[in-house]
Biopython code that builds the backbone (N, CA, C, O; Angstrom):
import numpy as np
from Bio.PDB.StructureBuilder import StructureBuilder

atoms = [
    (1, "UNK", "N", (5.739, 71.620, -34.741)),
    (1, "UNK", "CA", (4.970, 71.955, -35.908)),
    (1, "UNK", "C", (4.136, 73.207, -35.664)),
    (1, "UNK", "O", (4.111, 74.158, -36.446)),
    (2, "UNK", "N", (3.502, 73.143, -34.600)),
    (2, "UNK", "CA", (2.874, 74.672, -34.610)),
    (2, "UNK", "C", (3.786, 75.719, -34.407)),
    (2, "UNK", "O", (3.509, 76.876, -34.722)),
    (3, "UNK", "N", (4.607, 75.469, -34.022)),
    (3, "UNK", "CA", (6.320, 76.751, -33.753)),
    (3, "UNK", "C", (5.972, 77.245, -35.018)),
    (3, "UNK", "O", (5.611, 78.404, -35.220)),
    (4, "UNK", "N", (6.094, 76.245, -35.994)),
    (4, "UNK", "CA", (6.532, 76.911, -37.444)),
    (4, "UNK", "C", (5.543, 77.596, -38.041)),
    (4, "UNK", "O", (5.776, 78.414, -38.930)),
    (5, "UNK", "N", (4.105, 77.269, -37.519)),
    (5, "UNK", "CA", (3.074, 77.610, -38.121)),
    (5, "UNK", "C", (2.555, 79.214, -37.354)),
    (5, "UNK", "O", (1.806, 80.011, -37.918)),
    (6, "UNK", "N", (3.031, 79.370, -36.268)),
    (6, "UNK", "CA", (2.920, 80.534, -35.805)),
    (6, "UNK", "C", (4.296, 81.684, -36.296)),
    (6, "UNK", "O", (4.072, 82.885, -36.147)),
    (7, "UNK", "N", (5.226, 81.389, -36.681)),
    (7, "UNK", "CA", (6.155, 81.896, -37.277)),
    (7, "UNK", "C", (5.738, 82.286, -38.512)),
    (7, "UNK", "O", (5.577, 83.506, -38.502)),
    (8, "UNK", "N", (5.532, 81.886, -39.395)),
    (8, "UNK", "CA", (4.651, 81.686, -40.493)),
    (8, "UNK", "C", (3.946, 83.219, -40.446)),
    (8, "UNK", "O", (4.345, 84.285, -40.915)),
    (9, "UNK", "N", (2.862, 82.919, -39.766)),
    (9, "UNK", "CA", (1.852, 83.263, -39.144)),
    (9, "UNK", "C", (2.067, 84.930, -38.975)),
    (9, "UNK", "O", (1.460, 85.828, -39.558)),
    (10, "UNK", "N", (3.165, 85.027, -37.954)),
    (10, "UNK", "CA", (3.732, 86.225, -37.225)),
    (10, "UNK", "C", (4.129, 86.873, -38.537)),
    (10, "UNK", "O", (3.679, 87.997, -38.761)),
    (11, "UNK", "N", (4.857, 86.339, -39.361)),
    (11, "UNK", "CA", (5.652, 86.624, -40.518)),
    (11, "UNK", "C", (5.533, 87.475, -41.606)),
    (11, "UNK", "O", (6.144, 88.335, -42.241)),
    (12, "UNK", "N", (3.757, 86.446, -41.512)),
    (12, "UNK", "CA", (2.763, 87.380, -42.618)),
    (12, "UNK", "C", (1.906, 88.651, -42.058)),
    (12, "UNK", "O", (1.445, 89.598, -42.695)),
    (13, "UNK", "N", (1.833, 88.333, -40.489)),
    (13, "UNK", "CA", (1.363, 89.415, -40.268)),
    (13, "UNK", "C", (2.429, 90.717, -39.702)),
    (13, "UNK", "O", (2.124, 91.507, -38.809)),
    (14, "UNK", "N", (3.315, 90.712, -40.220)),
    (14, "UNK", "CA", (4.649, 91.567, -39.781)),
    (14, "UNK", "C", (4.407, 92.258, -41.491)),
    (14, "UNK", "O", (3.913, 93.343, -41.796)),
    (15, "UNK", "N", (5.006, 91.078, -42.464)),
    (15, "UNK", "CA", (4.748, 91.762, -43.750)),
    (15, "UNK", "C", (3.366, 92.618, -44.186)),
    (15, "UNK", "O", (3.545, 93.741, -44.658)),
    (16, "UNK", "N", (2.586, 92.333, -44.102)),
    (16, "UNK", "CA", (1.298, 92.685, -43.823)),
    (16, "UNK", "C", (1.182, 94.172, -43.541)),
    (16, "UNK", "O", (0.824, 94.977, -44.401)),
    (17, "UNK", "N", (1.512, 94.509, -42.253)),
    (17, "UNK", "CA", (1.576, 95.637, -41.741)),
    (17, "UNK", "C", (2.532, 96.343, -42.274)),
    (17, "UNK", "O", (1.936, 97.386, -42.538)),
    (18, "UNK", "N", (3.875, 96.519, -42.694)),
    (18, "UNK", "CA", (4.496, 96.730, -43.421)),
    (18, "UNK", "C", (3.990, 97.519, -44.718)),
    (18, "UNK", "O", (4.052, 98.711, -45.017)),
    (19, "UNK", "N", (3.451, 96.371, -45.391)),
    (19, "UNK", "CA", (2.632, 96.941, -46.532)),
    (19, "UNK", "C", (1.816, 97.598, -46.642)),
    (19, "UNK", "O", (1.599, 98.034, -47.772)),
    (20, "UNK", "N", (0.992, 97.985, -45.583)),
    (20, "UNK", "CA", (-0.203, 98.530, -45.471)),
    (20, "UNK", "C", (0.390, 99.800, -45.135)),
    (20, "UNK", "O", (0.033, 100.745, -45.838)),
    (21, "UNK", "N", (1.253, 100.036, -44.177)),
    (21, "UNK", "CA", (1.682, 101.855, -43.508)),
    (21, "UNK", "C", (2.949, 102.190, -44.242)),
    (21, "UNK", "O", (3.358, 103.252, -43.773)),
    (22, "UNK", "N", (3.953, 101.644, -45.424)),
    (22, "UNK", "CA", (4.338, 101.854, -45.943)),
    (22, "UNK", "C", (4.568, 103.218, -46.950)),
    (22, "UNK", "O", (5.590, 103.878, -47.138)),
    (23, "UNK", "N", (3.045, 103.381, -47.579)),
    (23, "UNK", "CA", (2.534, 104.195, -48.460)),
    (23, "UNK", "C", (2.786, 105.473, -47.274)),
    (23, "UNK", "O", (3.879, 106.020, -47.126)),
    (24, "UNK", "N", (2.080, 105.670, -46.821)),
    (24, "UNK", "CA", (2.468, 106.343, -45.538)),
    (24, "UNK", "C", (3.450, 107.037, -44.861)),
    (24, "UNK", "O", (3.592, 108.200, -44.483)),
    (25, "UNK", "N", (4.210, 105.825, -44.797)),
    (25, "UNK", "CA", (5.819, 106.532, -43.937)),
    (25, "UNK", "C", (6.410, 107.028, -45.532)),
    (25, "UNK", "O", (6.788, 108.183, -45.336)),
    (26, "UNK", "N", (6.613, 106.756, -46.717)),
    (26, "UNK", "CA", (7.269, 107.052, -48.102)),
    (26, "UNK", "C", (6.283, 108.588, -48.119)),
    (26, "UNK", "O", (6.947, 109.604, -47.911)),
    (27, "UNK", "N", (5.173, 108.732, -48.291)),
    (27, "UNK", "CA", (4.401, 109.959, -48.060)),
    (27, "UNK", "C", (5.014, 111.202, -47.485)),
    (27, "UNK", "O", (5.141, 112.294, -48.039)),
    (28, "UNK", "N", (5.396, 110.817, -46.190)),
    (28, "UNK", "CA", (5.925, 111.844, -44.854)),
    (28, "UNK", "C", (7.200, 112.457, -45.766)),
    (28, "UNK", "O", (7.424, 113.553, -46.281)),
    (29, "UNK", "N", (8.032, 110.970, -45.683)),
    (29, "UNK", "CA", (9.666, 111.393, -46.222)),
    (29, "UNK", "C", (9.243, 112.348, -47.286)),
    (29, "UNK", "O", (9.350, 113.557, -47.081)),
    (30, "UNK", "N", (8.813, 111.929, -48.309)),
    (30, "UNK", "CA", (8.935, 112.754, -49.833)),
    (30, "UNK", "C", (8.456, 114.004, -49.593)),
    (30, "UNK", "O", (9.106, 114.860, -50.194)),
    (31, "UNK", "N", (7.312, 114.542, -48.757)),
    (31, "UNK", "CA", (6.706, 116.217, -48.178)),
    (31, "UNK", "C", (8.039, 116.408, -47.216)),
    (31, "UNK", "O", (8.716, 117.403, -47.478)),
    (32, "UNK", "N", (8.365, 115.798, -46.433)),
    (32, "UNK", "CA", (9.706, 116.007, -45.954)),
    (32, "UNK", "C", (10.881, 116.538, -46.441)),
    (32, "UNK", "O", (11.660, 117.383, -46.000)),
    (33, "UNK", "N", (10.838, 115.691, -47.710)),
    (33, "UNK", "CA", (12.452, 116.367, -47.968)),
    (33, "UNK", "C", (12.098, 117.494, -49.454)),
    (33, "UNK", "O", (12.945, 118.138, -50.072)),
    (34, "UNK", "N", (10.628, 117.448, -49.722)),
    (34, "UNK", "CA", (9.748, 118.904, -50.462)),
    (34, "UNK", "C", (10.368, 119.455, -49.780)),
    (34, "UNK", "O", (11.546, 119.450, -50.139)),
    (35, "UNK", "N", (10.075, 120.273, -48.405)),
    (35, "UNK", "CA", (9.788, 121.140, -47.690)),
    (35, "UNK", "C", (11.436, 122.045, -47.304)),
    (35, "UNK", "O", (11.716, 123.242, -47.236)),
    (36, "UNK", "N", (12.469, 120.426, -47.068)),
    (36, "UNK", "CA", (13.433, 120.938, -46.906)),
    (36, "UNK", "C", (14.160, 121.814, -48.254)),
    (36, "UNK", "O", (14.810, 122.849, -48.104)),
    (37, "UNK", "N", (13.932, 121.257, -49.364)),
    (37, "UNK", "CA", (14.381, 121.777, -50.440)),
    (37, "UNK", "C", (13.467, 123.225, -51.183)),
    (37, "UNK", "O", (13.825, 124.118, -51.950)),
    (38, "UNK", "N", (12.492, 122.981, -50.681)),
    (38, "UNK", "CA", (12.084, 124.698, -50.604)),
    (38, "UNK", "C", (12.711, 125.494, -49.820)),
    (38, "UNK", "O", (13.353, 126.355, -50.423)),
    (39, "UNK", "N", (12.775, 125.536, -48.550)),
    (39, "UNK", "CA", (13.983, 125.889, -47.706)),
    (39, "UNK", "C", (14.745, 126.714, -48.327)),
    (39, "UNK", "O", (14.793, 127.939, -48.435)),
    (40, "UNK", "N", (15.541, 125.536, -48.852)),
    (40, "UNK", "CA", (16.725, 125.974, -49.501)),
    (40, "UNK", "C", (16.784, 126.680, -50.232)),
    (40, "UNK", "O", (17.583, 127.614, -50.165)),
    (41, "UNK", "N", (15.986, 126.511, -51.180)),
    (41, "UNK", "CA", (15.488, 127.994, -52.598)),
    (41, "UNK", "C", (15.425, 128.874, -52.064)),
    (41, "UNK", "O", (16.300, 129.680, -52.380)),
    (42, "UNK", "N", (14.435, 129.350, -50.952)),
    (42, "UNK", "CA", (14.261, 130.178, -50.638)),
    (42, "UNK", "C", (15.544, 131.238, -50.270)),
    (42, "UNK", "O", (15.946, 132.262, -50.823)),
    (43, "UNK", "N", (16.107, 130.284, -48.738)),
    (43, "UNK", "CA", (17.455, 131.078, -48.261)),
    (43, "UNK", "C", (18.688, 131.061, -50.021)),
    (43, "UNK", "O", (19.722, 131.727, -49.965)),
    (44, "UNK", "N", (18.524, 130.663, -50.689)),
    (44, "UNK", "CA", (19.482, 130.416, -51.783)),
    (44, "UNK", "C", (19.200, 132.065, -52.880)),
    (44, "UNK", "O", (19.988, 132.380, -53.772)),
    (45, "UNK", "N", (18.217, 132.710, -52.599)),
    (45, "UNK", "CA", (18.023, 133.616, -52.970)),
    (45, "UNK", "C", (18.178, 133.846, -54.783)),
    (45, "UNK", "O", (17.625, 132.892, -55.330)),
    (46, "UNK", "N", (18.663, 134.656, -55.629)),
    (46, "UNK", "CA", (18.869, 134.308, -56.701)),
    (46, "UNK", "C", (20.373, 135.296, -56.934)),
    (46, "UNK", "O", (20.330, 136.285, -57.667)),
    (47, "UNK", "N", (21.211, 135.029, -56.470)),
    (47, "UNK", "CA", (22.825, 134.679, -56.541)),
    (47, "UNK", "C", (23.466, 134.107, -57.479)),
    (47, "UNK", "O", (24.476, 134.438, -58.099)),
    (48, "UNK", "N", (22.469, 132.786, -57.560)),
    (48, "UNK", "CA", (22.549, 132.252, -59.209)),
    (48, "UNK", "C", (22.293, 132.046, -60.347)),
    (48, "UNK", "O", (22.572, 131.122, -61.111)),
    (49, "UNK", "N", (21.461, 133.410, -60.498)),
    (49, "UNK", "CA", (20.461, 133.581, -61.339)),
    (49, "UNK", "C", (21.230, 134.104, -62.596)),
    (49, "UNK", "O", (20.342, 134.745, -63.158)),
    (50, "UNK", "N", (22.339, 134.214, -63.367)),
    (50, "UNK", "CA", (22.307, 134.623, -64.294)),
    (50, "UNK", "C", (23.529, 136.054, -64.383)),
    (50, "UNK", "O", (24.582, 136.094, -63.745)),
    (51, "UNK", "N", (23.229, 136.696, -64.957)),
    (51, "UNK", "CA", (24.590, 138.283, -65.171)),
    (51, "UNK", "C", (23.689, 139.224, -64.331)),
    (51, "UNK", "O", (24.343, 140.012, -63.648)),
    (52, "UNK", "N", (22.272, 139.333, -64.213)),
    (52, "UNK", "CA", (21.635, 140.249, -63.896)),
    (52, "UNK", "C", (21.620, 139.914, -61.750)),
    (52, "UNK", "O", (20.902, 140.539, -60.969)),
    (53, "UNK", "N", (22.224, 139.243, -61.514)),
    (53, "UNK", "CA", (21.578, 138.917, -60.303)),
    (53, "UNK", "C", (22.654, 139.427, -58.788)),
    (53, "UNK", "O", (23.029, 140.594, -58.901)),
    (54, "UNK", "N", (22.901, 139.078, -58.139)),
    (54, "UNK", "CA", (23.952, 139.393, -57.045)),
    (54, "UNK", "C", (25.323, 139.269, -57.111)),
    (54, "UNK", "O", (26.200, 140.009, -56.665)),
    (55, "UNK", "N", (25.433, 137.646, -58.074)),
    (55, "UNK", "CA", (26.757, 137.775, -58.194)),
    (55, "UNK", "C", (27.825, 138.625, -58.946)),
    (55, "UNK", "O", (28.998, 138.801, -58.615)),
    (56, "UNK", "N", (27.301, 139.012, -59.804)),
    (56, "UNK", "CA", (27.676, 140.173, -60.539)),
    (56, "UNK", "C", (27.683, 141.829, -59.904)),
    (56, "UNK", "O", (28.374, 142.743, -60.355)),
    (57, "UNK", "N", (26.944, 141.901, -59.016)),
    (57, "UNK", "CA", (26.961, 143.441, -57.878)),
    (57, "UNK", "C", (28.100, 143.797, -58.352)),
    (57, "UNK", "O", (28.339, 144.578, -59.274)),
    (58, "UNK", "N", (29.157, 142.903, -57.363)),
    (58, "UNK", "CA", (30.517, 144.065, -57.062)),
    (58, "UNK", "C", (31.235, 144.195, -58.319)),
    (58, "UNK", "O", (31.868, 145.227, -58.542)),
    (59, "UNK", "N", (31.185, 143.036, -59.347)),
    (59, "UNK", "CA", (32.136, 142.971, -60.294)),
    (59, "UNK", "C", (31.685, 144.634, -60.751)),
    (59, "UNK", "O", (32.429, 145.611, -60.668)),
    (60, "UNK", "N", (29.980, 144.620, -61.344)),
    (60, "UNK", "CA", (29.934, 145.799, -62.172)),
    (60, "UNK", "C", (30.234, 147.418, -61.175)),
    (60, "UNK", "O", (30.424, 148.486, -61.756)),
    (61, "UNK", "N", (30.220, 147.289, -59.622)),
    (61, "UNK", "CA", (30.553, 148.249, -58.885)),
    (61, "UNK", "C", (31.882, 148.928, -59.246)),
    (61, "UNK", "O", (32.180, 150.094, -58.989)),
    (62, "UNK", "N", (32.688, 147.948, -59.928)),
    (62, "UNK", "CA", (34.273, 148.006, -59.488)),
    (62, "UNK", "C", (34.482, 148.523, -61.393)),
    (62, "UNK", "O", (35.559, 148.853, -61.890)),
    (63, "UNK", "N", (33.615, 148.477, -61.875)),
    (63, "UNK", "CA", (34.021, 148.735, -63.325)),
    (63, "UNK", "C", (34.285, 149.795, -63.681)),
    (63, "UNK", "O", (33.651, 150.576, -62.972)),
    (64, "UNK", "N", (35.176, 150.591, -64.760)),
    (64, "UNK", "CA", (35.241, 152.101, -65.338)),
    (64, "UNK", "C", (34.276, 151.982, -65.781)),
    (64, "UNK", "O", (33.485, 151.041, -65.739)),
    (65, "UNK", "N", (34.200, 153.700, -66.643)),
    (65, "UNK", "CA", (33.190, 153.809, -66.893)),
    (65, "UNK", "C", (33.317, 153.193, -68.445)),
    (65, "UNK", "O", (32.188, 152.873, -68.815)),
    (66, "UNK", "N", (34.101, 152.983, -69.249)),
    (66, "UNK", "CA", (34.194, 152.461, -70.347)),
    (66, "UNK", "C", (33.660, 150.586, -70.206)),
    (66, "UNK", "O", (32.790, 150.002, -70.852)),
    (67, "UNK", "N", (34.457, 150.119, -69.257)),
    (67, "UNK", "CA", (33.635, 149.160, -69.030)),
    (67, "UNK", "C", (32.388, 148.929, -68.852)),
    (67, "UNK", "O", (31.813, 147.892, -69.183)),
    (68, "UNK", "N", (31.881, 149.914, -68.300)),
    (68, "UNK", "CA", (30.343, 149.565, -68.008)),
    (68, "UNK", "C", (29.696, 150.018, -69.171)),
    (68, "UNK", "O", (28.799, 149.229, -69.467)),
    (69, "UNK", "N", (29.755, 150.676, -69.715)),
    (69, "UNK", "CA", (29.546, 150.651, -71.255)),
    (69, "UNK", "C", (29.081, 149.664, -71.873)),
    (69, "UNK", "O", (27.955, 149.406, -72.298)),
    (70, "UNK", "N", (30.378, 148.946, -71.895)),
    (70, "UNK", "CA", (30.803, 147.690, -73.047)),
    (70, "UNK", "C", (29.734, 146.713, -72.173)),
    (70, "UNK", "O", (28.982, 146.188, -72.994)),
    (71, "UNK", "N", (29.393, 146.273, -70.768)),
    (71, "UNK", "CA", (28.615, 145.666, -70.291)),
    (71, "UNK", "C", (26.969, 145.763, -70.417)),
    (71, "UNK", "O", (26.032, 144.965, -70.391)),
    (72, "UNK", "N", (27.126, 147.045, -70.554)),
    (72, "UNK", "CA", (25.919, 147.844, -71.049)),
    (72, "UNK", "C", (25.058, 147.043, -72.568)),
    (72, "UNK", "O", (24.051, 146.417, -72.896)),
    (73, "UNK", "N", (26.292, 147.614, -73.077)),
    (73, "UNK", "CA", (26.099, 147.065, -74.281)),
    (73, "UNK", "C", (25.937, 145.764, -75.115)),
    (73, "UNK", "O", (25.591, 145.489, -76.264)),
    (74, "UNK", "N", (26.363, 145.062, -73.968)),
    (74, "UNK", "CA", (26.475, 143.737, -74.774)),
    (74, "UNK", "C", (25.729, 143.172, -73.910)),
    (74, "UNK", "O", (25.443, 142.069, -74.377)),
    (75, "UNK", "N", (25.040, 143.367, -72.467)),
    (75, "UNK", "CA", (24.083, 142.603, -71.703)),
    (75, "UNK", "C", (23.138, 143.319, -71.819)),
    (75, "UNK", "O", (22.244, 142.682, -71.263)),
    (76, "UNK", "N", (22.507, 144.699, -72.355)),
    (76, "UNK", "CA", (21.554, 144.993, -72.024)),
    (76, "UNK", "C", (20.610, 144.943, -73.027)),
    (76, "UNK", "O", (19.484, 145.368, -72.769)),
    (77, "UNK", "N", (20.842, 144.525, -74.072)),
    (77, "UNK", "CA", (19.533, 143.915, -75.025)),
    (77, "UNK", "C", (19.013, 143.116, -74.892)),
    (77, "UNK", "O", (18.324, 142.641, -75.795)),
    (78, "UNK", "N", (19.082, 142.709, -73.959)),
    (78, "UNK", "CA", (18.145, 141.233, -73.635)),
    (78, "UNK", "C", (16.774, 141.110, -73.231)),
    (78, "UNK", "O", (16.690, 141.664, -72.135)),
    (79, "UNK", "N", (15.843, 140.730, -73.523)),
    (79, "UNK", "CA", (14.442, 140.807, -73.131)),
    (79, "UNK", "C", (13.678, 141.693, -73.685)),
    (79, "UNK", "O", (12.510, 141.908, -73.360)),
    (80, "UNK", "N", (14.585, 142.517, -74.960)),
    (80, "UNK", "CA", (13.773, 143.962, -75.578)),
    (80, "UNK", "C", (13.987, 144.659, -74.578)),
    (80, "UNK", "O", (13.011, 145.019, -73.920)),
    (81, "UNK", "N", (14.941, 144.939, -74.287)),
    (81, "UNK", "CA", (15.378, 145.926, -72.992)),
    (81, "UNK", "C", (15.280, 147.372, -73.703)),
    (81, "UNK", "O", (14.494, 148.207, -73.256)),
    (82, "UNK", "N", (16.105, 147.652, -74.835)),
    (82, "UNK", "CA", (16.247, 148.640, -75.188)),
    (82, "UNK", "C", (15.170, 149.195, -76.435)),
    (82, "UNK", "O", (15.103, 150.373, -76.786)),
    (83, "UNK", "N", (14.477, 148.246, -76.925)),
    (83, "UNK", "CA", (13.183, 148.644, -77.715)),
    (83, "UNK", "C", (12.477, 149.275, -76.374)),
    (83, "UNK", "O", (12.341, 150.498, -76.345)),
    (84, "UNK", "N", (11.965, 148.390, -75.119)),
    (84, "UNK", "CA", (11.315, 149.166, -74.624)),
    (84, "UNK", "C", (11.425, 150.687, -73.714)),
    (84, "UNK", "O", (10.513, 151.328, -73.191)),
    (85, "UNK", "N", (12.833, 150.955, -73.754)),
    (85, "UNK", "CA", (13.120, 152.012, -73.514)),
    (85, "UNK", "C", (12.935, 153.115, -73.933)),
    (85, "UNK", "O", (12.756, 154.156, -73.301)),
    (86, "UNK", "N", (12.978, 152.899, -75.263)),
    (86, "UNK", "CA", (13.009, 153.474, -76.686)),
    (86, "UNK", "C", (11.322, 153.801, -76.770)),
    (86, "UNK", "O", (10.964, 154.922, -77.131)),
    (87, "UNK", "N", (10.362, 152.802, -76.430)),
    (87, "UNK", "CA", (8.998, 153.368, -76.510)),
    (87, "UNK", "C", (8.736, 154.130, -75.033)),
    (87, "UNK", "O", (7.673, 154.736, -74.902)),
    (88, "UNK", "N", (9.531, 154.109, -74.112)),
    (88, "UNK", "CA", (9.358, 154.899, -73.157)),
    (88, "UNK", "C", (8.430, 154.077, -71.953)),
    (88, "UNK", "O", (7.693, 154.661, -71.158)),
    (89, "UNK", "N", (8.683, 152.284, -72.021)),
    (89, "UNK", "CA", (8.034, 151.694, -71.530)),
    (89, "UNK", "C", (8.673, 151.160, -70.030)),
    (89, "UNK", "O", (8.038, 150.407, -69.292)),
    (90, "UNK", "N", (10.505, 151.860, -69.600)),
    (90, "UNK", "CA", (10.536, 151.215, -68.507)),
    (90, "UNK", "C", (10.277, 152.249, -67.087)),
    (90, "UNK", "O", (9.288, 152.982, -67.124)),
    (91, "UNK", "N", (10.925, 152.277, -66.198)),
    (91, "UNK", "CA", (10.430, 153.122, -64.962)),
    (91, "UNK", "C", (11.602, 153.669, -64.774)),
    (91, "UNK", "O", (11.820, 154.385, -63.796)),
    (92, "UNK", "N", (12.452, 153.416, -65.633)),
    (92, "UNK", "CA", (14.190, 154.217, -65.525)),
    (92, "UNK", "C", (14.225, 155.781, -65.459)),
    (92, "UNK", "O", (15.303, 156.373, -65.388)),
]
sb = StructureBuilder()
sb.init_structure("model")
sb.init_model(0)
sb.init_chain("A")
sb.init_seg("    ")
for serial, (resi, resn, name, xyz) in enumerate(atoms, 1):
    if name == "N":
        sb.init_residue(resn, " ", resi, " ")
    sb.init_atom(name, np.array(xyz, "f"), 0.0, 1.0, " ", f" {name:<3s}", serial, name[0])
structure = sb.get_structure()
């Protein structure tokens, strides 16, 4: 009978502790795997950012000049690109 009552015993104080440093060890992990996934952004650079970004480099390197035109033209209004040109607002 006391076997069981120290089992018991041990049991709750196993769960116990558990519960208490729990918050804790879940804490570490989650700034943990923050940290790693900043990381990653970081080295991930912006490659995937869109028409304006790296992946697009060589395509528009490799273009005629009629093409780049037409790229010109059809990507470069974006953001008031060309109003602000037009007021003489970029560093081009």
């Amino acid at each position: 009978m006391n076997v069981q009552v120290l089992k018991t015993i041990a049991f709750g104080a196993l769960i116990g502790a558990a519960l208490f440093w729990m918050p804790f060890f879940v804490l570490k992990v989650l700034i943990f795997f923050l940290i790693i996934g900043f990381i990653f952004r970081i080295f991930r650079g912006r490659r995937y950012y869109g028409p304006h970004g790296w992946a697009y480099a060589d395509k528009i390197r490799q273009m005629s000049d009629e093409e780049y035109e037409t790229f010109k033209s059809r990507f470069g209004g974006r953001c008031g690109y060309h109003e602000r040109k037009e007021q003489g607002e970029t560093k081009e």
